[in-house]
C-alpha positions in Angstrom: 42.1 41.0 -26.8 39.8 38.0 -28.4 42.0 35.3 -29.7 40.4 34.1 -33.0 41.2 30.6 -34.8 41.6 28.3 -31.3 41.2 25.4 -32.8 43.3 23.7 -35.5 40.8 24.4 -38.7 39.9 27.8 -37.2 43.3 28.8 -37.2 43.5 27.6 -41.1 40.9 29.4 -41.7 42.0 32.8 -40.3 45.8 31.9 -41.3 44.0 31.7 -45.2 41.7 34.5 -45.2 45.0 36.4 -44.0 46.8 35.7 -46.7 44.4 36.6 -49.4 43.2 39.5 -47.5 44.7 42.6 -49.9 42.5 45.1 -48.6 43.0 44.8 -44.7 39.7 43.9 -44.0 40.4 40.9 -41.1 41.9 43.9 -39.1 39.0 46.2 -39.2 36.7 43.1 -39.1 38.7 42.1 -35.8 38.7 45.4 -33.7 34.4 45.8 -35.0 34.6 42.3 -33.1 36.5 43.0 -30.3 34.4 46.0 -30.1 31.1 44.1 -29.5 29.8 45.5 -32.9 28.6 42.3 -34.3 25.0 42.4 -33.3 24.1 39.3 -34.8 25.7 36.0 -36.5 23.9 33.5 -38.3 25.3 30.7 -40.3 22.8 28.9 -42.3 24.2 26.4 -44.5 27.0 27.3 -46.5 26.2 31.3 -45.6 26.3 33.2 -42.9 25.3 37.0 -41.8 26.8 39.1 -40.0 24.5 42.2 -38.9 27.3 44.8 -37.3 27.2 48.4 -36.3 29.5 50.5 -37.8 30.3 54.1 -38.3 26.5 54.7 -40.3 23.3 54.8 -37.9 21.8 51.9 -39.9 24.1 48.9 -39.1 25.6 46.8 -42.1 25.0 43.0 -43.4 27.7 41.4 -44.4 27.3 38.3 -46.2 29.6 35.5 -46.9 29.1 32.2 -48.9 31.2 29.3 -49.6 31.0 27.6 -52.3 29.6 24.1 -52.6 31.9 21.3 -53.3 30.7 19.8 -56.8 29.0 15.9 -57.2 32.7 14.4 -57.7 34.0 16.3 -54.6 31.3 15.4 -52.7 31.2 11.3 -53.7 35.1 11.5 -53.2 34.7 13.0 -49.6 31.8 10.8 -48.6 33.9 7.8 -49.6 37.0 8.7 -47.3 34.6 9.2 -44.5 32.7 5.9 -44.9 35.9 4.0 -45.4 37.5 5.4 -41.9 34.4 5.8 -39.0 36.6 8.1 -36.8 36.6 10.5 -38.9 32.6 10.4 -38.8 32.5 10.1 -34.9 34.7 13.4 -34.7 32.0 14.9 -38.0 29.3 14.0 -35.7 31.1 15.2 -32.5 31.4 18.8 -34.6 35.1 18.4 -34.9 36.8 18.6 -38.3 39.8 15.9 -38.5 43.5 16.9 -39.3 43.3 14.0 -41.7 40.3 14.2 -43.3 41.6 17.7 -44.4 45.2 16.0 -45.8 43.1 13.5 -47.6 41.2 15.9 -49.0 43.8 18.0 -50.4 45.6 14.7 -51.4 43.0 14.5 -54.2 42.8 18.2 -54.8 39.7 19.6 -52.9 39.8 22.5 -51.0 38.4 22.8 -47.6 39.3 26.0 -46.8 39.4 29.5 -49.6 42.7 30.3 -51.2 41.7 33.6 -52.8 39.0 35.7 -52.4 37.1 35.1 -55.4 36.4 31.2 -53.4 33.8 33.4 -51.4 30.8 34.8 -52.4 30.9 38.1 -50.0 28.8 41.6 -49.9 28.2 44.0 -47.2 25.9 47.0 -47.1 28.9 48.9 -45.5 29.9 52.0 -47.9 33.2 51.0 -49.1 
């Protein structure tokens, strides 16, 4: 079995999709995964695609988007990272930093989605 979430923001991500997930869909998303039915992944930006084969001959698109952080969010968060250049090196290095994270939520912005209304999400599947 795949393990998913190996690294510390990965595993915050799955641990909060888990939580707000009422409808069971990480499961059934999982075994489609573990299956090999996700024919295609594409993250562009703030969305990303999904084409996977499901129980219908014509596969299904799922769609996520995360929301954009707003002006203030972003000033705030570009001025923690320019006052502390490790936290750009491990940016740049395509790490996300423990701390940057705790700073973040020290002045109230999310990084990661506490319900499921903080994602934008559709799939062509039938339910």
């Amino acid at each position: 079995m795949n393990k998913y979430g190996q690294t510390w923001w990965g595993a915050k991500w799955m641990n909060a999709l888990s939580y707000i997930d009422y409808s069971n869909r990480l499961p059934r998303g999982r075994s489609y995964a573990n299956k090999g039915a996700v024919k295609d992944l594409r993250i562009s930006g703030r969305k990303i695609i999904a084409i996977v084969a499901g129980t219908r001959i014509k596969p299904y698109q799922v769609t996520v988007r995360i929301p954009a952080f707003t002006p203030k969010e972003k000033e705030t968060l570009t001025g923690i990272i320019l006052d502390n250049p490790l936290l750009l090196s491990k940016l740049l290095n395509r790490e996300l930093p423990e701390s940057l994270h705790s700073m973040a939520e020290a002045r109230h912005i999310r990084i990661f989605p506490g319900r499921w209304d903080d994602l934008d999400m559709h799939c062509s599947c039938p339910d």
